[in-house]
Structures are given as C-alpha cells and as structure tokens.
C-alpha positions in Angstrom: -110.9 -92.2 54.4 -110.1 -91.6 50.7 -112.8 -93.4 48.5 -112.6 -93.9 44.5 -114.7 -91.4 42.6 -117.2 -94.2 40.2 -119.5 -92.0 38.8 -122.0 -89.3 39.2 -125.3 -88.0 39.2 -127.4 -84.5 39.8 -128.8 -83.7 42.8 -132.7 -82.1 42.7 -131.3 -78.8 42.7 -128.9 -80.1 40.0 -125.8 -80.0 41.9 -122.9 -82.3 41.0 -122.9 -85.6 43.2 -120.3 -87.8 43.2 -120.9 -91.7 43.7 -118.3 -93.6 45.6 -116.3 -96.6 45.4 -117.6 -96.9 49.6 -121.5 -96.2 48.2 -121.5 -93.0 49.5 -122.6 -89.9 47.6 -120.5 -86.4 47.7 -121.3 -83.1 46.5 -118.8 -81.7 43.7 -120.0 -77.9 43.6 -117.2 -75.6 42.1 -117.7 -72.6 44.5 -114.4 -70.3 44.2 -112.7 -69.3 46.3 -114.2 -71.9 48.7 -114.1 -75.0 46.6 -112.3 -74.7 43.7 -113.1 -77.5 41.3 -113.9 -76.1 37.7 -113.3 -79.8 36.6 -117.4 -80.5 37.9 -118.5 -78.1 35.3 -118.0 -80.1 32.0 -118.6 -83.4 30.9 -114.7 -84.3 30.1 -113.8 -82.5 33.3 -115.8 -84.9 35.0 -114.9 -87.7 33.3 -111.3 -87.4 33.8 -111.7 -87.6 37.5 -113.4 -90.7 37.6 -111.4 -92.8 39.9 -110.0 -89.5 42.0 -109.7 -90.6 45.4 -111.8 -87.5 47.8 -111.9 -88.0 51.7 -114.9 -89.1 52.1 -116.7 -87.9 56.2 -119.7 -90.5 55.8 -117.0 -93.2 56.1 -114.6 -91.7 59.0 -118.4 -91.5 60.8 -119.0 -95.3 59.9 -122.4 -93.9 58.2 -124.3 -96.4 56.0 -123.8 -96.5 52.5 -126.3 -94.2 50.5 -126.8 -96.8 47.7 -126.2 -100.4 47.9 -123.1 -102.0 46.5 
C-alpha cells in the first residue's frame, strides 16, 4: 500500500528513516546499484520528497504503527 512520505529521522546507526503518513517508519539508504536513491543524501533532496508515496510492507502485513498518529 503506497503511504505519504511526512518526514524523517536518523536511525542509531544514522541511516535515513522515513516517517509515514500510515505511522510507519522506512529506511531510505541510497545503496547503488541496489537502491538507487541519491535524493536521501542531502537536505533539499530530502525535502523535496516529502509527500512521495513508497509502498510501504508494514501496512500490506497489517503491522502496528511504529509511532502513534
């Protein structure tokens, strides 16, 4: 199910998470050729994908929500 990117945060080994509209949390690693996303890397890059729509698993699996709504 696609979910709305809101915003982010770093993960303890300071890894990109992103926070979603669903309250789950995603990992946004730039990883080429695997994951491609060189957008995680900057501030503005980040920024301008705030409201990007990823698949999100967690919800196709009816998980709970990592942080409350």
């Amino acid at each position: 199910m696609k979910q709305a990117i809101l915003s982010y945060h770093q993960d303890e080994d300071e890894h990109w998470v992103a926070e979603l509209a669903c309250g789950h949390n995603q990992h946004v690693r730039h990883q080429p050729p695997w994951m491609n996303r060189e957008w995680v890397t900057t501030a503005e890059g980040r920024e301008s994908m705030r409201g990007f729509r990823l698949d999100c698993k967690k919800c196709d699996e009816h998980a709970p929500a990592d942080r409350s709504l």
